[in-house]
py3Dmol code that shows the C-alpha trace and the ligand (Angstrom):
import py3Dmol

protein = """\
ATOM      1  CA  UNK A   1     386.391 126.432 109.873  1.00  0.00           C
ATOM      2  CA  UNK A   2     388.176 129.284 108.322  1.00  0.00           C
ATOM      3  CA  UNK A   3     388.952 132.653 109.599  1.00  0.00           C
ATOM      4  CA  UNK A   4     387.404 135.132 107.955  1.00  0.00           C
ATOM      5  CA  UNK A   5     386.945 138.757 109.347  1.00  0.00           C
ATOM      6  CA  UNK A   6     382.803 138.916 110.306  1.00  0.00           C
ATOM      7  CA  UNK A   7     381.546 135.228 109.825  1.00  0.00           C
ATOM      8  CA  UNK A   8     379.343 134.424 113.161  1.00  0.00           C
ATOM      9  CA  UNK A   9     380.325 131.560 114.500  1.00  0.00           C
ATOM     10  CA  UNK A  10     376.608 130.565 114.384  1.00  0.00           C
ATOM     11  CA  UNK A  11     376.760 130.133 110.760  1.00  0.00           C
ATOM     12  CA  UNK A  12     379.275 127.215 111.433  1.00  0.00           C
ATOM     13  CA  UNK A  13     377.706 123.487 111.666  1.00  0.00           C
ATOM     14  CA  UNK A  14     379.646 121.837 113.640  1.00  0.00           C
ATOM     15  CA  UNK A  15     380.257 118.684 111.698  1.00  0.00           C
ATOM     16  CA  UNK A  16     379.046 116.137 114.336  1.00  0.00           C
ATOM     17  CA  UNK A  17     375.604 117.808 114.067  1.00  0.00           C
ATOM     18  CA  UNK A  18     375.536 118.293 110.259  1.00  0.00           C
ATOM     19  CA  UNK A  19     376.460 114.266 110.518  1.00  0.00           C
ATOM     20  CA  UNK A  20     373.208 113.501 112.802  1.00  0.00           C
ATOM     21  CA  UNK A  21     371.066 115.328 110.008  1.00  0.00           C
ATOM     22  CA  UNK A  22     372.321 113.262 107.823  1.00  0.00           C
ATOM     23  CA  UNK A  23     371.869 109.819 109.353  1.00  0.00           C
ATOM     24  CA  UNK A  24     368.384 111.414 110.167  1.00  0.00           C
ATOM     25  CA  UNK A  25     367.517 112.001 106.665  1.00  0.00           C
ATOM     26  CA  UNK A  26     368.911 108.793 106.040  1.00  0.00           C
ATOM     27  CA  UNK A  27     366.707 106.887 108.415  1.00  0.00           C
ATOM     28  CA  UNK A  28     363.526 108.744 107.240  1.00  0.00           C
ATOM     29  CA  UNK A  29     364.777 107.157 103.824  1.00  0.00           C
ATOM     30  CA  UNK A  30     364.437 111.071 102.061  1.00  0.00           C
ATOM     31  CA  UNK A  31     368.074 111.104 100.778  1.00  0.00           C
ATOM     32  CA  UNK A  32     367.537 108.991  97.698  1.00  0.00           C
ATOM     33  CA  UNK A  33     363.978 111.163  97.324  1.00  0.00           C
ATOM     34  CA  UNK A  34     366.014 114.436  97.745  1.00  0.00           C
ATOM     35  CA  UNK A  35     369.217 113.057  95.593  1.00  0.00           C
ATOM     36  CA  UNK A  36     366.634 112.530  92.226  1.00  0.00           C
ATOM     37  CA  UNK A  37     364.963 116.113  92.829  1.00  0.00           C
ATOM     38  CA  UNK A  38     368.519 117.497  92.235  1.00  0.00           C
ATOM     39  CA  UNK A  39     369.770 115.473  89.597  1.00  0.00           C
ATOM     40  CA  UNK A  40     366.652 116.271  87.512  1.00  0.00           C
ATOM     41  CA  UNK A  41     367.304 120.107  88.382  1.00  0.00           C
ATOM     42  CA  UNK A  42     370.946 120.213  86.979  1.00  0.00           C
ATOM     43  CA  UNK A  43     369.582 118.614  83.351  1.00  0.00           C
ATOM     44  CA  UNK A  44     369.054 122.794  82.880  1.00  0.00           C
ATOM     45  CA  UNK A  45     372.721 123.819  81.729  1.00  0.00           C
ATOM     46  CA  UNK A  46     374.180 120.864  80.041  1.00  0.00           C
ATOM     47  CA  UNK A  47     371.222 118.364  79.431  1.00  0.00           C
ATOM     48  CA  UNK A  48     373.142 115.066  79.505  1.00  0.00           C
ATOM     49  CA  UNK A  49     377.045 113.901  79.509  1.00  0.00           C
ATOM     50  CA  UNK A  50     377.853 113.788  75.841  1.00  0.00           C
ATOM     51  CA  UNK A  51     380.222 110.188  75.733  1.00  0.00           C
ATOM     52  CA  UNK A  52     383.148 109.978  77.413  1.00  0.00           C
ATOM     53  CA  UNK A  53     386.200 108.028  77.946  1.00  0.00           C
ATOM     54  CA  UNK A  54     386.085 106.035  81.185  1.00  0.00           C
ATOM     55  CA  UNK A  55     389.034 106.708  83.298  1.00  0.00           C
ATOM     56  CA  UNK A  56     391.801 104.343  83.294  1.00  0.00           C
ATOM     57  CA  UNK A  57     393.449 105.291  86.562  1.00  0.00           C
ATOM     58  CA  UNK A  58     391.607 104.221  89.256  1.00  0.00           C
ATOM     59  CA  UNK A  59     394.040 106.022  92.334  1.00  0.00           C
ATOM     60  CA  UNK A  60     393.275 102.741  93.732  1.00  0.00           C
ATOM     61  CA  UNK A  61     391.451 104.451  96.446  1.00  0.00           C
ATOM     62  CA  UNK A  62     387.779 103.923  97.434  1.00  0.00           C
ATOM     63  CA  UNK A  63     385.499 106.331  95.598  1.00  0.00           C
ATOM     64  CA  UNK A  64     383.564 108.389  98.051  1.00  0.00           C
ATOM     65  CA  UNK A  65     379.857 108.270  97.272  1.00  0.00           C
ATOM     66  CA  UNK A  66     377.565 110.502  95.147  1.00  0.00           C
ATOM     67  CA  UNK A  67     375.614 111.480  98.096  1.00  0.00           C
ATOM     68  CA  UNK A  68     378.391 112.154 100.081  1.00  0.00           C
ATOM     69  CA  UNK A  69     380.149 114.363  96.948  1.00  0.00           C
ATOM     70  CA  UNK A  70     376.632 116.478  96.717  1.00  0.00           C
ATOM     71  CA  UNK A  71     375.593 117.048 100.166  1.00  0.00           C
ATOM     72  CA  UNK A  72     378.685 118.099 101.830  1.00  0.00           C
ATOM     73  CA  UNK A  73     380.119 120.972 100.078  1.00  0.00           C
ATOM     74  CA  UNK A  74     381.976 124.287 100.388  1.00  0.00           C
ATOM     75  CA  UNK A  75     380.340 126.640  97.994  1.00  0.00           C
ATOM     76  CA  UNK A  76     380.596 129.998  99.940  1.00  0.00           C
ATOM     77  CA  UNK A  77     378.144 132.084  97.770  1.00  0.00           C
ATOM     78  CA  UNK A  78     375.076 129.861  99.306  1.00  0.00           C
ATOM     79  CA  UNK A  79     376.588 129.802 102.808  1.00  0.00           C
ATOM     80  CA  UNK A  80     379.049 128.300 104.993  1.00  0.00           C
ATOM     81  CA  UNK A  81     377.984 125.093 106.689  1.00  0.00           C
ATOM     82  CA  UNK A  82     378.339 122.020 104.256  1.00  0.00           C
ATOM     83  CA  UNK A  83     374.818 121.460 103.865  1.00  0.00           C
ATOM     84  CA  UNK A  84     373.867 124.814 102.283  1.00  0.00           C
ATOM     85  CA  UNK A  85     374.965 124.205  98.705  1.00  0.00           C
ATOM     86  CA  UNK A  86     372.950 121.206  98.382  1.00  0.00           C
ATOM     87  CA  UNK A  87     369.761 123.390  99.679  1.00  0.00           C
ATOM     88  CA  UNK A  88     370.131 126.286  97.998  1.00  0.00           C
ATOM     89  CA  UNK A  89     372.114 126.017  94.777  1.00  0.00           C
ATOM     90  CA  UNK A  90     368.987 125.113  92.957  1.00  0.00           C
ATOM     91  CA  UNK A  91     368.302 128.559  92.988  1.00  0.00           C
ATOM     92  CA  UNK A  92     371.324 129.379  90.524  1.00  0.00           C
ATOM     93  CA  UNK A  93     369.702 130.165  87.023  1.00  0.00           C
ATOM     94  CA  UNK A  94     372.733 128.527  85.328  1.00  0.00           C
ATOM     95  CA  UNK A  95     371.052 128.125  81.502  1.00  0.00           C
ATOM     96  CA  UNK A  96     372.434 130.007  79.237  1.00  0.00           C
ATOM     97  CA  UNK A  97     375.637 130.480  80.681  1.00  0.00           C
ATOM     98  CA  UNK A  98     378.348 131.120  78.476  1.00  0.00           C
ATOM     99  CA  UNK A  99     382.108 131.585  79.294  1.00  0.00           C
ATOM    100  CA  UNK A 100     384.580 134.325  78.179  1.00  0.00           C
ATOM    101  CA  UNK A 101     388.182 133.545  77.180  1.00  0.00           C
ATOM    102  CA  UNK A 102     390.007 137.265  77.223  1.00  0.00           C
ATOM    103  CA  UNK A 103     393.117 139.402  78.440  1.00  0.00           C
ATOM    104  CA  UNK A 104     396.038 138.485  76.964  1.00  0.00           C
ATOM    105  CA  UNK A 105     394.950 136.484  73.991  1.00  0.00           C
ATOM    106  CA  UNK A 106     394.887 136.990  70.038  1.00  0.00           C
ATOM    107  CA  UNK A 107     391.557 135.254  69.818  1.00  0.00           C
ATOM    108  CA  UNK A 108     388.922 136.060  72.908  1.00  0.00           C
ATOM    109  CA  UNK A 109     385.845 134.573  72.103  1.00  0.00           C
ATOM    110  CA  UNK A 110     382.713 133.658  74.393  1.00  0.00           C
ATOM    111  CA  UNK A 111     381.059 130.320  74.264  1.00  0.00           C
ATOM    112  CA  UNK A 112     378.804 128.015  75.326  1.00  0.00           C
ATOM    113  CA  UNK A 113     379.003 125.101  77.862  1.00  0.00           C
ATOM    114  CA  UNK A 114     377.643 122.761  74.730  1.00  0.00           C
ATOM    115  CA  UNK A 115     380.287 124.675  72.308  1.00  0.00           C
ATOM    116  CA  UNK A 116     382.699 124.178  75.164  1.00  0.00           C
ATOM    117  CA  UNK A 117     382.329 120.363  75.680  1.00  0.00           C
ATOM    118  CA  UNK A 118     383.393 119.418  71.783  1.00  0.00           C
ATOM    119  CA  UNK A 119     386.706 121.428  72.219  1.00  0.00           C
ATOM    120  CA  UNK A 120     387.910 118.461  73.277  1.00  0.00           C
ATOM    121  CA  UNK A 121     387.009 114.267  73.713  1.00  0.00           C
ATOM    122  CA  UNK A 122     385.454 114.313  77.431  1.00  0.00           C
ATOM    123  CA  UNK A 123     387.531 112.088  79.861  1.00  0.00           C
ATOM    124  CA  UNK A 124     386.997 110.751  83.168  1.00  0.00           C
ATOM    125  CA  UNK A 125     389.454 111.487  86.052  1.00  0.00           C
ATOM    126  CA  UNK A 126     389.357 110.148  89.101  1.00  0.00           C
ATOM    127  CA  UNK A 127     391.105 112.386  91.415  1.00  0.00           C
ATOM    128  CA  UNK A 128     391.281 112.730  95.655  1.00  0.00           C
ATOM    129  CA  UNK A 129     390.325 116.309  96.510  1.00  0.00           C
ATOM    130  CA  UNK A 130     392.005 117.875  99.153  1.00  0.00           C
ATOM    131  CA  UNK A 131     390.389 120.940 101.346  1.00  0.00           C
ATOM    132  CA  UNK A 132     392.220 122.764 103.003  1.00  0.00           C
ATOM    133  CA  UNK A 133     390.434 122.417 105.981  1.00  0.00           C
ATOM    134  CA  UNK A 134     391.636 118.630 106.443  1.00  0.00           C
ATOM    135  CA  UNK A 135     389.318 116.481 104.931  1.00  0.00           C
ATOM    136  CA  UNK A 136     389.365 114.868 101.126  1.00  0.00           C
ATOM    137  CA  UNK A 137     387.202 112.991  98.857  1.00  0.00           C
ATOM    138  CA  UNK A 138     388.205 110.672  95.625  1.00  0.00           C
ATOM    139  CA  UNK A 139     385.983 111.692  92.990  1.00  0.00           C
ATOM    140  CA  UNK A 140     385.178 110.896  89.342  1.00  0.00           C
ATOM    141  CA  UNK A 141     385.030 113.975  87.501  1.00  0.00           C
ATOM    142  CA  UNK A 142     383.598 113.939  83.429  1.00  0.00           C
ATOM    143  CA  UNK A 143     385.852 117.168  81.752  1.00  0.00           C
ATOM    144  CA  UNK A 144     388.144 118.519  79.554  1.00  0.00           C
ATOM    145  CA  UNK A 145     391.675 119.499  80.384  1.00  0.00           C
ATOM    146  CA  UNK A 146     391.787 123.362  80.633  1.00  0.00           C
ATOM    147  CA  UNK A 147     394.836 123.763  78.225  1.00  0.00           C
ATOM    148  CA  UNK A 148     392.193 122.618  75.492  1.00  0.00           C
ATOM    149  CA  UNK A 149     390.352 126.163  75.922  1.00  0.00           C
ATOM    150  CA  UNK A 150     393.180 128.227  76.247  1.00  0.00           C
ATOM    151  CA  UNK A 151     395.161 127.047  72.972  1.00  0.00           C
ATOM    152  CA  UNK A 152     392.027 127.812  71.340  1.00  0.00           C
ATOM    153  CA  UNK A 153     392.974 131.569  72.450  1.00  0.00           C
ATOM    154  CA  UNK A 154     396.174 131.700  71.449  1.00  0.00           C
ATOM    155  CA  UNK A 155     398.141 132.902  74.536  1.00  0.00           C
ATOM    156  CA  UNK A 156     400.289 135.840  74.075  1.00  0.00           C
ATOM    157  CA  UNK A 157     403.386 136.131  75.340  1.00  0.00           C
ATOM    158  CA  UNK A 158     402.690 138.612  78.011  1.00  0.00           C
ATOM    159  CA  UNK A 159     400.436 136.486  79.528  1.00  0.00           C
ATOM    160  CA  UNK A 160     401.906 135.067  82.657  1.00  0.00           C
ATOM    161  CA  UNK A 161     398.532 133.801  84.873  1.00  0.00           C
ATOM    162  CA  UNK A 162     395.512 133.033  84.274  1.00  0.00           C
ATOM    163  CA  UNK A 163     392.519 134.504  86.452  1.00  0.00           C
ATOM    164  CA  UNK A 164     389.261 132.715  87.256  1.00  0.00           C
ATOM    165  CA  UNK A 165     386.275 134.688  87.975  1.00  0.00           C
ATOM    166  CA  UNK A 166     382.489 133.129  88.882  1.00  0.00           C
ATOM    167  CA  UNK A 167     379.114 135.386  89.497  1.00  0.00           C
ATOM    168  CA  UNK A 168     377.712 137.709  91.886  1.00  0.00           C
ATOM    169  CA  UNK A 169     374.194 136.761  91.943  1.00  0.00           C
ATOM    170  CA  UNK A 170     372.973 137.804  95.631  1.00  0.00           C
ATOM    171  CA  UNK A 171     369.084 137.201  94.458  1.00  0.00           C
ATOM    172  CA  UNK A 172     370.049 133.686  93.458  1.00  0.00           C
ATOM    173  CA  UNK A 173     373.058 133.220  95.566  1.00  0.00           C
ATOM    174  CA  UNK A 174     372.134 133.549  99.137  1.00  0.00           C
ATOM    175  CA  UNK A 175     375.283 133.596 100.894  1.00  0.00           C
ATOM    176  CA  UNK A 176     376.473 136.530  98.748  1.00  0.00           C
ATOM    177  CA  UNK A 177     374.323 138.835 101.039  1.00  0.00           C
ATOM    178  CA  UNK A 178     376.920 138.510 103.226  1.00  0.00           C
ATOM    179  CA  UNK A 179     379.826 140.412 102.720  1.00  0.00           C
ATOM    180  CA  UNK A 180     381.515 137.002 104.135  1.00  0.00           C
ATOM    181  CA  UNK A 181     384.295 137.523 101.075  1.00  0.00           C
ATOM    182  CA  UNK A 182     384.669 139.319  97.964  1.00  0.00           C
ATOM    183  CA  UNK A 183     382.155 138.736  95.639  1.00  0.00           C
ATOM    184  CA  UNK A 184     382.503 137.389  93.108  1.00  0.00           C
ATOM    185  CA  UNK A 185     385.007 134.523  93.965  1.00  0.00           C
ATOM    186  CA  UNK A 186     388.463 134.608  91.906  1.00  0.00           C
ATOM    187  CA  UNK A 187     391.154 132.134  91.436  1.00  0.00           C
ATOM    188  CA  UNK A 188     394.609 132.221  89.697  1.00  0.00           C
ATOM    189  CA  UNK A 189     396.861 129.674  88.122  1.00  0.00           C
ATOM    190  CA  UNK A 190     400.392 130.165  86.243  1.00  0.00           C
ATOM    191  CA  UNK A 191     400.449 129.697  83.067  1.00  0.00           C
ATOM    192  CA  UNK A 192     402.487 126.663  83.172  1.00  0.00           C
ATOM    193  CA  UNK A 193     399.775 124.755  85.961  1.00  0.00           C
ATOM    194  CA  UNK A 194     397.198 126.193  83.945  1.00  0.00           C
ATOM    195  CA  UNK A 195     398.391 124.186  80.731  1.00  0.00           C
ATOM    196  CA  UNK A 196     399.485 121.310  83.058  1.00  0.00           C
ATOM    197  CA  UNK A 197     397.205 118.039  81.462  1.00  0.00           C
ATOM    198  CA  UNK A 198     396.048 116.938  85.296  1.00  0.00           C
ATOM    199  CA  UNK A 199     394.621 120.361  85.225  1.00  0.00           C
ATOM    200  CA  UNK A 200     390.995 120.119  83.759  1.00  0.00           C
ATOM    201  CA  UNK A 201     387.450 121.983  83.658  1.00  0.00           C
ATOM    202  CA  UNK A 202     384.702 119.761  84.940  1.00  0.00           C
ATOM    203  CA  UNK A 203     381.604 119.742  83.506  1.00  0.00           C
ATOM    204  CA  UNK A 204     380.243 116.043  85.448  1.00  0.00           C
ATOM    205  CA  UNK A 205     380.453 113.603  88.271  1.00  0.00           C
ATOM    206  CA  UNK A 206     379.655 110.091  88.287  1.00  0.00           C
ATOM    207  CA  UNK A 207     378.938 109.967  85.023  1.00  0.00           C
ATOM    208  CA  UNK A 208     375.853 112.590  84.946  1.00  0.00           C
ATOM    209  CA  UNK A 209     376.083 116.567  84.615  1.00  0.00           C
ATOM    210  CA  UNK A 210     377.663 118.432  87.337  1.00  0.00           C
ATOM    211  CA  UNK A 211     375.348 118.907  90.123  1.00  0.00           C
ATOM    212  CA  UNK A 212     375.028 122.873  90.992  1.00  0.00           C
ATOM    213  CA  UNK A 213     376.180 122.366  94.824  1.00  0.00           C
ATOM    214  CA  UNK A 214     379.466 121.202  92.771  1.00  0.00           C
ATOM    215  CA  UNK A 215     379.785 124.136  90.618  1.00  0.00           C
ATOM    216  CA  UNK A 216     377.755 123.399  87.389  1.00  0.00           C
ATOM    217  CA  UNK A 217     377.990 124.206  85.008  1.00  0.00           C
ATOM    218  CA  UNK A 218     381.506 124.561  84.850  1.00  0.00           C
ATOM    219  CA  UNK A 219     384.276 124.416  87.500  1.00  0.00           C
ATOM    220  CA  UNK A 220     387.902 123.664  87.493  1.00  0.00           C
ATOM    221  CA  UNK A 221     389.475 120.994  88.980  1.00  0.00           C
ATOM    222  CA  UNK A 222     393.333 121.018  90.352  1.00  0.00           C
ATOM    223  CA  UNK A 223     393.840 117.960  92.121  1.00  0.00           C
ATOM    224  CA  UNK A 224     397.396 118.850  93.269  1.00  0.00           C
ATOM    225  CA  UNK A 225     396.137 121.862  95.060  1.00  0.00           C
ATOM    226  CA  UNK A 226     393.932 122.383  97.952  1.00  0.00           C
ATOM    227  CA  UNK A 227     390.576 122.762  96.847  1.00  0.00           C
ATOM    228  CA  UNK A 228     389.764 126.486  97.044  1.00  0.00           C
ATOM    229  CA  UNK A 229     391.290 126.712  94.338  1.00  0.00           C
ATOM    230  CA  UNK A 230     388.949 124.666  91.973  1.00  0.00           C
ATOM    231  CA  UNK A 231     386.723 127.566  91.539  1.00  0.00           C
ATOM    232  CA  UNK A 232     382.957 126.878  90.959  1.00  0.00           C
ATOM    233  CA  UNK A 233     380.521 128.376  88.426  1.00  0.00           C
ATOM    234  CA  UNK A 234     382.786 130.014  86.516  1.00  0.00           C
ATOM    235  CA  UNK A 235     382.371 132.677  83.631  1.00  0.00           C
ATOM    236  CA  UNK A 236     384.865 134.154  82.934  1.00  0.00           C
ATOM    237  CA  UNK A 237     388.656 133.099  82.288  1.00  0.00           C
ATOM    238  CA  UNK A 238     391.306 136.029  81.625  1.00  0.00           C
ATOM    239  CA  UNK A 239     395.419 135.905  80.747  1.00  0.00           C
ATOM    240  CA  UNK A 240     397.062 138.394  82.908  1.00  0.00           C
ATOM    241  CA  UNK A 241     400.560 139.217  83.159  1.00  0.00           C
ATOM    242  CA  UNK A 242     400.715 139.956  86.776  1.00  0.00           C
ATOM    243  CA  UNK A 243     399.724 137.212  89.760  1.00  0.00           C
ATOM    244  CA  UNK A 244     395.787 137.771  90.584  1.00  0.00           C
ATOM    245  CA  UNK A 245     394.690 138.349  93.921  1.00  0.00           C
ATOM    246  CA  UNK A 246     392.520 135.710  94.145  1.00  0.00           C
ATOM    247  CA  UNK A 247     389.706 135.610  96.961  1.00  0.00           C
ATOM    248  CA  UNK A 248     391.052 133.573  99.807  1.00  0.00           C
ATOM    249  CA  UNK A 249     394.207 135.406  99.584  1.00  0.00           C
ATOM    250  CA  UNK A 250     392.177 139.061 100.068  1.00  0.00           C
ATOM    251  CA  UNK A 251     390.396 137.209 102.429  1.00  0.00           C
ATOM    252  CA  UNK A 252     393.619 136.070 104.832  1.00  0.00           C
ATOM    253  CA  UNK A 253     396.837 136.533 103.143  1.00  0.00           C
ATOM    254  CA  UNK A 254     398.727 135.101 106.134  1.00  0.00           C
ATOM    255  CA  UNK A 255     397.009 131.949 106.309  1.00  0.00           C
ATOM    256  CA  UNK A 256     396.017 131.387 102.587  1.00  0.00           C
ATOM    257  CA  UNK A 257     398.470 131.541  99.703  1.00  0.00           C
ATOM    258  CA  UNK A 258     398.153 132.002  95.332  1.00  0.00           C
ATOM    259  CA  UNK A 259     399.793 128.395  95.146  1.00  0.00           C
ATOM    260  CA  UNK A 260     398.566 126.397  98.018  1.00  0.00           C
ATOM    261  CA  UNK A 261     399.699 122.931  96.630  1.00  0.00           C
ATOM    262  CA  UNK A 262     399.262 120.265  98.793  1.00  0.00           C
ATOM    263  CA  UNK A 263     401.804 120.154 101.266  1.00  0.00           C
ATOM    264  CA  UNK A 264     402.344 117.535 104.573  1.00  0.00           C
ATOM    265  CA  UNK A 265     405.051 119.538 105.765  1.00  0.00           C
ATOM    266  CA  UNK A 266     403.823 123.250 105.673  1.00  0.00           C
ATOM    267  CA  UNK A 267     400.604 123.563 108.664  1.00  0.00           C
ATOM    268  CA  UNK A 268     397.968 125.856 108.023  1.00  0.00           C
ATOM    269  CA  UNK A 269     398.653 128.637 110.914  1.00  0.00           C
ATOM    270  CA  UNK A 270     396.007 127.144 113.065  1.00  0.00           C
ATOM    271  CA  UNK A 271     396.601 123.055 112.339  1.00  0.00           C
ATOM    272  CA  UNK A 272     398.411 120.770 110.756  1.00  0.00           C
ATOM    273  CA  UNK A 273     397.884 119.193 107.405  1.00  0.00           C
ATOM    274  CA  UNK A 274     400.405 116.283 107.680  1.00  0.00           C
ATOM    275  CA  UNK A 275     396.784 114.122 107.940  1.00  0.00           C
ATOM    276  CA  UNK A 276     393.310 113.982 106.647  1.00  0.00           C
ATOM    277  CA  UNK A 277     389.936 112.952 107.045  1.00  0.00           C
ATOM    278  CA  UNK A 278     388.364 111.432 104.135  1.00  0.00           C
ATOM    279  CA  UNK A 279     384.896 111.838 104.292  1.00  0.00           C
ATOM    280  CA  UNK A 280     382.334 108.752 103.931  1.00  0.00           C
ATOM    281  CA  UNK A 281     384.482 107.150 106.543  1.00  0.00           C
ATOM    282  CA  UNK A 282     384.063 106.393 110.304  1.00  0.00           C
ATOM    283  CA  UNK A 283     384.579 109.179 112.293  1.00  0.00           C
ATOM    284  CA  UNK A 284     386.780 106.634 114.671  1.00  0.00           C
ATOM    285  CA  UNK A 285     388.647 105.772 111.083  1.00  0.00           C
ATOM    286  CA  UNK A 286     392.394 106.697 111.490  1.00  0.00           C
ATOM    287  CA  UNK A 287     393.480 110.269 109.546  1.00  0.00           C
ATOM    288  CA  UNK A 288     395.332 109.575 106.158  1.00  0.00           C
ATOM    289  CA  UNK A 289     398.753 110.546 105.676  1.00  0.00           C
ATOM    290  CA  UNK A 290     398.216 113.847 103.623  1.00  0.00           C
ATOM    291  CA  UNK A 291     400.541 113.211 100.180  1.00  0.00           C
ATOM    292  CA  UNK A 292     402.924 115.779  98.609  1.00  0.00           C
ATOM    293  CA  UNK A 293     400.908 117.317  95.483  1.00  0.00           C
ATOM    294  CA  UNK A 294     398.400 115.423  97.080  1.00  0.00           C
ATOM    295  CA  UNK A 295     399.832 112.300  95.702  1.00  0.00           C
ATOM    296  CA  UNK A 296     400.468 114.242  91.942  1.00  0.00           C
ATOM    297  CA  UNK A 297     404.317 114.702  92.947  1.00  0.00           C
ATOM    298  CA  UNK A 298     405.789 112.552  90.127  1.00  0.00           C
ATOM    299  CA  UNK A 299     403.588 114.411  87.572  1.00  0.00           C
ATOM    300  CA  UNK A 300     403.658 118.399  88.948  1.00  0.00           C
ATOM    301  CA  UNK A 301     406.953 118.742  91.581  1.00  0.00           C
ATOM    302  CA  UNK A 302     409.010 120.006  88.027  1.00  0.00           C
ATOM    303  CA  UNK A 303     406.794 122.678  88.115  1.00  0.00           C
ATOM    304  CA  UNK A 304     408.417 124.090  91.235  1.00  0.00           C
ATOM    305  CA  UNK A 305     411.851 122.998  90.789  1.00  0.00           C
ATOM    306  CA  UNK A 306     414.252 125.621  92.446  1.00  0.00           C
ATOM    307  CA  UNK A 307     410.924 127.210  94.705  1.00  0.00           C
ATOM    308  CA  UNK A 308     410.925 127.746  98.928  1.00  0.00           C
ATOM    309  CA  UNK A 309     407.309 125.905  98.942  1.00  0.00           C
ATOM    310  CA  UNK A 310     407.821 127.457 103.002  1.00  0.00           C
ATOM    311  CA  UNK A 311     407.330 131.024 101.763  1.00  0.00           C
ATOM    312  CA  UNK A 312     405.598 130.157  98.478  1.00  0.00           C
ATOM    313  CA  UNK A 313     402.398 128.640 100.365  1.00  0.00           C
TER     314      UNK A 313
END
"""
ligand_1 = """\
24
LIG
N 384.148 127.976 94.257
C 383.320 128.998 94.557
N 382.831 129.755 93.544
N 382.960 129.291 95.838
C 383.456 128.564 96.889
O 383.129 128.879 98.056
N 384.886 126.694 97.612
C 386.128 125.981 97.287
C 386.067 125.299 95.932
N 385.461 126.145 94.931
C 384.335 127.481 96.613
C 384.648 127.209 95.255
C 386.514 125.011 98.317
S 387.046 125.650 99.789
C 386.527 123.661 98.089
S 387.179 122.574 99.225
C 385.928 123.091 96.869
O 385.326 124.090 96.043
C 384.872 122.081 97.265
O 384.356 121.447 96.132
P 383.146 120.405 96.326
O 382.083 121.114 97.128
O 382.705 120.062 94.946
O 383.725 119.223 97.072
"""
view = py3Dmol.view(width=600, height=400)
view.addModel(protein, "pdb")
view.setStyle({"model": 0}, {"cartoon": {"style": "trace"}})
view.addModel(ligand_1, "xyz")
view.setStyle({"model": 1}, {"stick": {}})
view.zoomTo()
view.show()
């Protein structure tokens, strides 16, 4: 669990116990009951997955299951244990939504998730994500790479990152009555990750529309960097020319960087993230050997060419 100044460590399910619910649920034979509630809820923002191409890399790695994808989350805004997205993010109103492309841009404009999805073909990527916390999941996303949205834009050339800003909805978000972090959450990219092709906004999983506990109906996805920074629910996108401070860094500068790529050789200031867990398996299953870039090294290290990744966490 992160440190953040006035969570109560009450709030926290320890994992073991959030584990025995599940098997619970699973003997009582609800979770397939439960699983079609949701998926029926999400057909609000984006009705069905318009076709896409199937994905042609594979990672080679198990996928880790729908139910496992949807049920144990990190979605702050409806509370900090892993189960608490999947119970309350129904609550999210998320149709209409539209998202706003501004800052340093010749052409803002504001559009719609269904405008949004034809910028581009939607593809399939299977990609492992990485939290922070030690633990990972391979998951096949439906989306668009980002750099389709932001061409559309035109960049200027003052623009030097690119900030990331979801909702502050406390009636519909329950963990935002918490002053837990800054609402609303905010990420940051540079330009150059932003526009990287690996780097994409997801609008599915599995083949079906994003399920709100994942961030419908729009979230990004960087696989190469721990996953707080694949902001959920987001609405607005804005150049800057200036790095953002982006939530988890307000939050705990000295334990949470802007570029927090995935990195076996630089521990998190209270343990070590040469390993992790990958949920779905055994809790007796041996830790993974955590990957540089998370295993995107041969397609991102360039990016950082020249860079103390020590300092630059
Ligand atoms: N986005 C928002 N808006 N709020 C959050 O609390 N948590 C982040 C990220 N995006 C978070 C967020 C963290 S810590 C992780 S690990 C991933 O979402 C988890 O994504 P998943 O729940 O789809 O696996």
């Amino acid at each position: 669990m992160r440190k953040i100044k006035s969570i109560p460590s009450s709030a926290i399910t320890p994992e073991f116990i959030f584990h025995e619910r599940r098997e619970f649920i699973k003997k009582l034979g609800l979770g397939s009951i439960s699983l079609s509630i949701l998926s029926s809820k999400s057909l609000l923002a984006l009705s069905t997955i318009p076709s896409f191409t199937q994905a042609k890399d594979s990672l080679n790695q198990k996928l880790t299951s729908y139910k496992d994808i949807t049920t144990y989350n990190n979605y702050y805004e409806f509370g900090t244990s892993k189960s608490d997205p999947y119970e309350h993010a129904e609550n999210l109103n998320i149709d209409p939504w539209s998202i706003q492309v501004i800052g340093a841009v010749n052409k803002p404009f504001t559009m719609s998730i269904d405008e949004l999805v034809k910028l581009a073909p939607l593809e399939e990527r299977i990609y492992s994500l990485r939290c922070v916390e030690g633990w990972s999941m391979v998951i096949p996303w439906i989306g668009i790479p980002l750099n389709a949205l932001l061409k559309r834009a035109s960049i200027t050339n003052n623009a030097k990152f690119v900030e990331f800003i979801s909702l502050k909805r406390p009636s519909e978000m329950v963990g935002q009555k918490d002053n837990i972090l800054d609402w609303p959450y905010r990420e940051g990219l540079r330009i150059d990750e932003a526009m990287h092709p690996l780097t994409i906004l997801a609008v599915g999983l599995y083949g079906k529309v994003l399920p709100k506990q994942n961030g419908a109906p729009l979230r990004l996805v960087v696989p190469w960097k721990y996953g707080f920074k694949s902001i959920k629910a987001i609405t607005q996108i804005k150049m800057v020319e200036k790095i953002p401070l982006t939530t988890w860094v307000k939050a705990n500068p000295k334990e949470y960087g802007f570029y927090s790529n995935v990195n076996p050789s630089v521990d998190h200031l209270r343990w070590t993230q040469a390993t992790e867990r990958r949920i779905g398996e055994s809790l007796l299953s041996p830790r993974l050997k955590t990957q540089m870039f998370n295993g995107y090294a041969n397609e991102v290290a360039h990016l950082y060419q020249g860079m103390d990744l020590n300092r630059n966490f």
